[in-house]
Structure formats: C-alpha cells, structure tokens
C-alpha positions as CSV (number, residue, x, y, z in Angstrom):
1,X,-17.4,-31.4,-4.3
2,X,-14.8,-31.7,-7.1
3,X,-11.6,-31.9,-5.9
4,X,-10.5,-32.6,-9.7
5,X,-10.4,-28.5,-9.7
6,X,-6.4,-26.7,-8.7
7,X,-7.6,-23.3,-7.9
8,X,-4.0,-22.1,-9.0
9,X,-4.5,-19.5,-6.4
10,X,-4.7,-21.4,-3.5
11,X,-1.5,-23.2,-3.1
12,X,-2.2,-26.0,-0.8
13,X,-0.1,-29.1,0.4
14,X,-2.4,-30.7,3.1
15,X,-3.7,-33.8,1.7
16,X,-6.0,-35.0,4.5
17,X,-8.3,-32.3,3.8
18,X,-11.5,-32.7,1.9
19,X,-10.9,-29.7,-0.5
20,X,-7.3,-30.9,-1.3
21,X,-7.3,-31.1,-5.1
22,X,-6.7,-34.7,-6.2
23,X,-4.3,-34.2,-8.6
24,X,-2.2,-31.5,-7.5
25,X,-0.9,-29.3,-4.6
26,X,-3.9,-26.7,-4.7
27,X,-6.8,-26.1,-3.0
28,X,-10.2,-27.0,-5.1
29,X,-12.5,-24.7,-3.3
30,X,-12.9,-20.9,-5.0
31,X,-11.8,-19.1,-2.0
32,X,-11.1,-20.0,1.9
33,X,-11.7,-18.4,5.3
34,X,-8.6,-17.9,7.6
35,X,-9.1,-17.0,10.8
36,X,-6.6,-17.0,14.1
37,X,-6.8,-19.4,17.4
38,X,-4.7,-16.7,19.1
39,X,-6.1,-13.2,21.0
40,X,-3.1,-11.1,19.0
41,X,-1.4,-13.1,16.8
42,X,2.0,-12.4,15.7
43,X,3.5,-15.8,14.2
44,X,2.6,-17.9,10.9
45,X,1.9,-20.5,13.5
46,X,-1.2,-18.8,14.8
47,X,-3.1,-18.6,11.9
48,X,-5.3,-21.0,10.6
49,X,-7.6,-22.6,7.8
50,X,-10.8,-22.7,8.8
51,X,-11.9,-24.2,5.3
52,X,-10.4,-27.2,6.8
53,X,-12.3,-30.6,6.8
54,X,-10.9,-33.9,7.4
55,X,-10.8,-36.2,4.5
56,X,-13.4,-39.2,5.0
C-alpha cells in the first residue's frame, strides 16, 4: 500500500489507520466503503468507515 498518496478527496484525520496518508490529512486509498452500526441511523455518530484497519 502507499500511504505516500493524499487522495484530495478523501479528507481524513485518523492517523492510526493503515490507509492514513503519511504526509498529510487524506485518505490514500481511491475510494472507501461507509456503512452504519445502527438499524436507522439518524446522527453523524452512527456512521462508520468500514475501510478502516488498524495501523501495525
């Protein structure tokens, strides 16, 4: 994976993921899946990456 790539249109600011770019507050993958934990969600809080991976 190179995290060396800011997909401009992915603004991301978690830093313990694996697709975090290195150098800047974007994602480095070319898209992302978001998904939901909730049955109806209906706050920003229910919604989540699931792109996520932990950083090693």
């Amino acid at each position: 994976m190179n995290t060396e790539h800011a997909n401009k249109h992915i603004a991301c600011t978690i830093k313990n993921c694996k697709n975090h770019c290195c150098c800047a507050d974007y994602c480095s993958l070319d898209k992302i899946q978001i998904g939901t934990h909730e049955y109806n969600p209906t706050e920003k809080a229910c919604t989540d990456c699931k792109s996520f991976e932990l950083k090693n």
